[in-house]
MIFIDO-378765 format. One record per residue: residue in three letters; x, z, y of N, C-alpha, C in turn. Coordinates in steps of 0.2 Angstrom, whole numbers, plus 5000, padded with zeros to 4 digits. Atoms other than C-alpha are relative to their C-alpha. Layout:
<sites>
ALAXZYXZYXZY
...
</sites>
This chain:
<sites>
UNK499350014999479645863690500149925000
UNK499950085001480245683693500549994997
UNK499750025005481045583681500749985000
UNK499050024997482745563692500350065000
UNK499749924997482945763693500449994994
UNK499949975005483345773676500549944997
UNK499850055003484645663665499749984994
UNK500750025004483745533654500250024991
UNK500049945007484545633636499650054999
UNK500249935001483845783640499149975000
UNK501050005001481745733641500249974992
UNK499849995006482445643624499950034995
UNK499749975003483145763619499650085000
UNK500649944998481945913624499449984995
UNK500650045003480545803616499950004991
UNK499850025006481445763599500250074996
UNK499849945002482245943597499750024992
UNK500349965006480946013586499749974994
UNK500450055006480445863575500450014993
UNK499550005005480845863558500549935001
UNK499350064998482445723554499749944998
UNK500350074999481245573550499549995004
UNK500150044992480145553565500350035005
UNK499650014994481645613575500549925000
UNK499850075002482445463567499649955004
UNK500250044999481245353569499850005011
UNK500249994995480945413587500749975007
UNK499650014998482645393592500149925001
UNK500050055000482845223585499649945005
UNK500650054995481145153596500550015005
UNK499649994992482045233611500649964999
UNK499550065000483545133607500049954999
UNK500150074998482744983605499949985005
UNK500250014991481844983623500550015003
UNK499250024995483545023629500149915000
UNK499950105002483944853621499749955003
UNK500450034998482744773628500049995007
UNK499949984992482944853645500649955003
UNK499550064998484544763645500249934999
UNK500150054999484244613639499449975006
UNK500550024994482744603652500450015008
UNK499649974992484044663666500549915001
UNK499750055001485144513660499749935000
UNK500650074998483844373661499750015008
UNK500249994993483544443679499250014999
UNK500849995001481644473673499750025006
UNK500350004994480544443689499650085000
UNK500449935000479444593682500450075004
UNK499649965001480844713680500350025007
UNK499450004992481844643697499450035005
UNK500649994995479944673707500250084998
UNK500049935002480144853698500550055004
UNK499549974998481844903702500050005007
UNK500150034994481744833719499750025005
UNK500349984996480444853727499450095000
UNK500349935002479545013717500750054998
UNK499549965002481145093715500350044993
UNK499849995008481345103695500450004999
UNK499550004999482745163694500350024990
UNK499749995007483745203674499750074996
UNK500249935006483345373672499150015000
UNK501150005001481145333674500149964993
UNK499950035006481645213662500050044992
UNK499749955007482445323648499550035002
UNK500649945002481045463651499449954998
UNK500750015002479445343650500549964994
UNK500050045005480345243636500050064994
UNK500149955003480545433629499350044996
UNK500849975000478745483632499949964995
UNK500450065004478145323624500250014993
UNK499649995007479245343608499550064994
UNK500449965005478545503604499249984999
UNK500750015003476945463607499749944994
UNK500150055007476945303595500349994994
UNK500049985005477745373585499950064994
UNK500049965005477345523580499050045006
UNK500849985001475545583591499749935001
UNK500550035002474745423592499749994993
UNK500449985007474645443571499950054999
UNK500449945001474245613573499550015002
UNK500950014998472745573584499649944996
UNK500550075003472245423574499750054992
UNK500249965006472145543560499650065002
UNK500749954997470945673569499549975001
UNK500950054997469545533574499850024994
UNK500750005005467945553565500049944996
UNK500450055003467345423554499150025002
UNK500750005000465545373556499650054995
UNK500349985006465145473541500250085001
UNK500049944995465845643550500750004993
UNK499249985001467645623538500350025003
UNK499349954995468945733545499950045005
UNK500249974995467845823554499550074997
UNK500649975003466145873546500150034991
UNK499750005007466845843528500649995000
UNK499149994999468745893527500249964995
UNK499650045004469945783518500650034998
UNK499449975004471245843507500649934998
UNK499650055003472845733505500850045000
UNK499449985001474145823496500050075003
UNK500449924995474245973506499950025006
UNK500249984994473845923522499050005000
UNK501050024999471745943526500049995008
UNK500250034994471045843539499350025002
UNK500849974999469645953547499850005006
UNK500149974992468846013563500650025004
UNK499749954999470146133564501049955000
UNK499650065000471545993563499949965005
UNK500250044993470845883575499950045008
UNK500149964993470446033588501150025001
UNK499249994998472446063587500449955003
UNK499750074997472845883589499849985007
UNK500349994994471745873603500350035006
UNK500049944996472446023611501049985002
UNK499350044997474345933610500149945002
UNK500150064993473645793618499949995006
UNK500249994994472945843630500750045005
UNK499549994997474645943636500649954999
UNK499550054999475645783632499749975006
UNK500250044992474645703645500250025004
UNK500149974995474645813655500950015005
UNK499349994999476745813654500149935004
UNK499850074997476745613657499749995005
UNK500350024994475445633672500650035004
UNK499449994996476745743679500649995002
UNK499350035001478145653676500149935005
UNK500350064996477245513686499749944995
UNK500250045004476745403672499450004997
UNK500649985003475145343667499950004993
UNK500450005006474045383651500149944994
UNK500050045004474045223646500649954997
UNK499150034999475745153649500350034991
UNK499849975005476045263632499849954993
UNK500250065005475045113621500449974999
UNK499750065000476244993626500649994995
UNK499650005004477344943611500649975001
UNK499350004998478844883618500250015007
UNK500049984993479744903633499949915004
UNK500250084996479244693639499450035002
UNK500450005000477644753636499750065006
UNK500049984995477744893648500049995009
UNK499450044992478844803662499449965001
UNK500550044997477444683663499650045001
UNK500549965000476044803662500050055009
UNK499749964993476844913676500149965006
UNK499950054995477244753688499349985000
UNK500750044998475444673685499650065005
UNK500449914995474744873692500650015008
UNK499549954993476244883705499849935005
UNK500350054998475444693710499350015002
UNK500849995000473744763711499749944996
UNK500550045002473144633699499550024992
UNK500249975003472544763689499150035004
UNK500649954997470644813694500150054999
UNK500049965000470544973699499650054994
UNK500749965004468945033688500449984992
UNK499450035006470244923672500550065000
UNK499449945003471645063675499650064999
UNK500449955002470545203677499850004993
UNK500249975004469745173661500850004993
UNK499450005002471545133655500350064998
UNK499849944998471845323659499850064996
UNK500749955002470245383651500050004992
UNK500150035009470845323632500150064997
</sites>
């Protein structure tokens, strides 16, 4: 589905539904700073942003879904993938970790795993890549997004971009 069918509340809002009220908080807040930002960047006429709009057709409501996606992702599964990796020592994997009463096990990590892998799989089809989901602000996107809509991205660089 593309990110113009739908209005930019509802991915949001679909996203954030089920979360408890502090990282729906927190999730909502990122998303309205990158608004902020959007439109300070809009207001500086931002050569990135304008190549975007312009000529790749980046319209408001891409905007609002991938500022959505990203949101959730850094703020609430990027620290629940960071918190499945192994350590060298096979913590959180081989040797489970007890903290309070969450355990960090095999069986933790296979779950996290398993709703990453359908978060992907939500932002591949939304048209957005993989990696665009790192970027911590929405500047840091806008350029990121224009350097690849310029080709001055190697190709074999996004790919492994992709593959994180």
């Amino acid at each position: 589905m593309a990110p113009e069918s739908v209005p930019e509340e509802t991915v949001l809002s679909l996203l954030t539904r089920q979360l408890a009220p502090k990282p729906r908080v927190s999730v909502l807040r990122r998303h309205e700073a990158m608004l902020r930002e959007l439109q300070y960047l809009d207001g500086r006429q931002d050569e990135n942003l304008t190549l975007l709009r312009k000529k790749h057709k980046w319209s408001d409501a891409r905007w609002h879904a991938l500022f959505a996606v990203n949101s959730v992702y850094q703020e609430v599964l990027g620290p629940l993938q960071a918190s499945a990796r192994s350590s060298m020592f096979g913590l959180g994997r081989e040797t489970a970790i007890l903290h309070g009463t969450q355990r960090f096990d095999a069986a933790h990590a296979a779950r996290v795993s398993e709703t990453l892998d359908a978060f992907f799989e939500m932002v591949a089809e939304m048209g957005f890549r993989r990696d665009w989901m790192s970027k911590n602000t929405c500047g840091d996107l806008v350029f990121y997004i224009a350097r690849h809509a310029r080709g001055d991205i190697p190709p074999d660089e996004a790919e492994a971009g992709d593959a994180q």
